[in-house]
C-alpha positions as a Markdown table, in Angstrom:
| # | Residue | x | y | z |
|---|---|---|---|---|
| 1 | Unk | 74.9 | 6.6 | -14.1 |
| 2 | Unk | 78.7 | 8.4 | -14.5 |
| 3 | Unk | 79.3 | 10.9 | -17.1 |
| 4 | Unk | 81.8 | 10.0 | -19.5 |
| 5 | Unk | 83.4 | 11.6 | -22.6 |
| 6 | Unk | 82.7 | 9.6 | -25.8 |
| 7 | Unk | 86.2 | 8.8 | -26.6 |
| 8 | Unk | 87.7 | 5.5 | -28.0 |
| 9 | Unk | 89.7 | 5.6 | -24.7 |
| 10 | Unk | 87.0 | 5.5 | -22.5 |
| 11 | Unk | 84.9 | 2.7 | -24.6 |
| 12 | Unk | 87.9 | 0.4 | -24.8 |
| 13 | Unk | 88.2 | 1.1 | -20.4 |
| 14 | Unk | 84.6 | 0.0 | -20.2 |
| 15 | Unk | 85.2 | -3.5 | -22.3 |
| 16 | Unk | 83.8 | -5.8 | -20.0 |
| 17 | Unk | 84.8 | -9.0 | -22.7 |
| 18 | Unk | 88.0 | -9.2 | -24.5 |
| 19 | Unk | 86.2 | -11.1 | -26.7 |
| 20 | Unk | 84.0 | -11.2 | -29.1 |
| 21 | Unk | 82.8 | -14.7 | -28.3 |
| 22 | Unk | 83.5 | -14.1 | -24.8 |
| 23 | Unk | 80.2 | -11.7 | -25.5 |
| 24 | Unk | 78.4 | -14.2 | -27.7 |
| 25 | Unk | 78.5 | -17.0 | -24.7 |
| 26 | Unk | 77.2 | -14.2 | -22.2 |
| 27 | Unk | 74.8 | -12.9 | -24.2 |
| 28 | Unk | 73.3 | -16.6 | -24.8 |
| 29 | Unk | 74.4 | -17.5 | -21.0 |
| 30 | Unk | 71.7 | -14.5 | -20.3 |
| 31 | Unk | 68.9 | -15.2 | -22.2 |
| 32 | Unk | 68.5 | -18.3 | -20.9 |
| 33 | Unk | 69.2 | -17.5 | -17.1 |
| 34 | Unk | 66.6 | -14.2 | -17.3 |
| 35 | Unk | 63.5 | -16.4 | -19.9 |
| 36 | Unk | 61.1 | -15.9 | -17.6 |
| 37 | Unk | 61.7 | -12.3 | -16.7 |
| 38 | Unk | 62.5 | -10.6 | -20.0 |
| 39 | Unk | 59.6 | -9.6 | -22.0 |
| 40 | Unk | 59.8 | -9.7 | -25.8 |
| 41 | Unk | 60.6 | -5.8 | -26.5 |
| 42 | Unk | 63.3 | -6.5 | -23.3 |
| 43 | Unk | 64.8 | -9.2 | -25.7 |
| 44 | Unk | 64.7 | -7.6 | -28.4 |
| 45 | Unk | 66.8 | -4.4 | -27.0 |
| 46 | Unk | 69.1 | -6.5 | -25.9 |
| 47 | Unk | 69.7 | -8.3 | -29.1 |
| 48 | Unk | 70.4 | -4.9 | -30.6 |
| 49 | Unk | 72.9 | -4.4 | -27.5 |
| 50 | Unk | 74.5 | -7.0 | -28.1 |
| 51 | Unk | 74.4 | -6.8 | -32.2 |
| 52 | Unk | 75.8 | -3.5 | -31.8 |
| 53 | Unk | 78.8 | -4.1 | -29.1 |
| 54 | Unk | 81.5 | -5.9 | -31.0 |
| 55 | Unk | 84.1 | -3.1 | -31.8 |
| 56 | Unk | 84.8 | -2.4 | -27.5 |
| 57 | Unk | 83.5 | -5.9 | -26.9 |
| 58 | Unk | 80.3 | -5.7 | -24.2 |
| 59 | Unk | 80.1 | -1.2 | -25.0 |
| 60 | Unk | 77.0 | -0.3 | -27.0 |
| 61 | Unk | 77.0 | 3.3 | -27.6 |
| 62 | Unk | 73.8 | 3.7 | -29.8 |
| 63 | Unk | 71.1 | 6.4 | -28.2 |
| 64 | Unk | 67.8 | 5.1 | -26.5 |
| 65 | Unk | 66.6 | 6.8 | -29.7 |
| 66 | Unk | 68.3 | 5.3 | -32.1 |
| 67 | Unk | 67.6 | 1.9 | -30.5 |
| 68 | Unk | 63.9 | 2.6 | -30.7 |
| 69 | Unk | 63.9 | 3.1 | -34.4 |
| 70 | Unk | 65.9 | -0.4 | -34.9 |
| 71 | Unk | 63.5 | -2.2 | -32.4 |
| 72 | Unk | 60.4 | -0.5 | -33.9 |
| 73 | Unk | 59.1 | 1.1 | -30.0 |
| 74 | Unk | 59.3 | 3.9 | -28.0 |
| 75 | Unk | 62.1 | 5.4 | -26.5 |
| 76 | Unk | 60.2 | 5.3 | -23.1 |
| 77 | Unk | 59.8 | 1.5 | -23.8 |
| 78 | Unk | 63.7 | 0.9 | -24.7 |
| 79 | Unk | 64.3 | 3.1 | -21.2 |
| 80 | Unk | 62.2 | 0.4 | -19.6 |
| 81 | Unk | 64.2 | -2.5 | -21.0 |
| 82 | Unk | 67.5 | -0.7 | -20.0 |
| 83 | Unk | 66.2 | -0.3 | -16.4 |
| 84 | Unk | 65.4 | -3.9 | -16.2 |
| 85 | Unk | 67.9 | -4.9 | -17.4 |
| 86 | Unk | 70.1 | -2.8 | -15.3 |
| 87 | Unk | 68.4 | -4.1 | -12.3 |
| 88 | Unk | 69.2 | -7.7 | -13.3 |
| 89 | Unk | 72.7 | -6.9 | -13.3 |
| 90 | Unk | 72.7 | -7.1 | -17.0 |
| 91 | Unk | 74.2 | -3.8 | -18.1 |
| 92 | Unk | 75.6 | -0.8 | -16.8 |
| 93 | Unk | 74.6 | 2.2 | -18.3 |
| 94 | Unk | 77.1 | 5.8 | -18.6 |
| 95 | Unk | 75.7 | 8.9 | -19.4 |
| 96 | Unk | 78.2 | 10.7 | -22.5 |
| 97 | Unk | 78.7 | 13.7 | -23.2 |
| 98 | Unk | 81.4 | 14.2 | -26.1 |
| 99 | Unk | 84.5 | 14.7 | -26.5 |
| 100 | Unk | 84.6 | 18.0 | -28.5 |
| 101 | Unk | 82.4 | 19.6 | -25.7 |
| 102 | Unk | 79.2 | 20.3 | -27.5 |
């Protein structure tokens, strides 16, 4: 994981998509490739990802935290799904710090 300031600068260098549906046809392209290896509470962080990654198409910059809330888990089980599906290939994931240095 790199450190990065939260900045719209550096969210619109991480777009991966410059698309919108370029993300939607991923995002469906994924599900179906990884079925068998994502477990429901896996899926279900990743439809948040994704549900939450259309203003920098492909950056999500909700907290663990705040995804376990929307997902109704643990934040240990949403760092789980994020390893997994890190080590799929999946996601990348930045540690920020902000911008105004707090």
């Amino acid at each position: 994981m790199s450190t990065l300031l939260n900045t719209e600068t550096t969210y619109m260098s991480l777009q991966p998509f410059s698309s919108v549906d370029e993300l939607n046809a991923n995002t469906v392209a994924i599900r179906e490739q990884f079925a068998d290896q994502l477990t429901p509470s896996t899926r279900e962080v990743l439809d948040v990802l994704h549900r939450y990654s259309c203003k920098f198409p492909g950056v999500c910059y909700l907290s663990k935290n705040k995804i376990a809330e929307m997902v109704g888990v643990s934040r240990r089980t949403v760092i789980r799904a994020c390893k997994q599906l890190e080590d799929l290939g999946v996601i990348v994931q930045h540690e920020l710090k902000r911008h105004n240095g707090d």
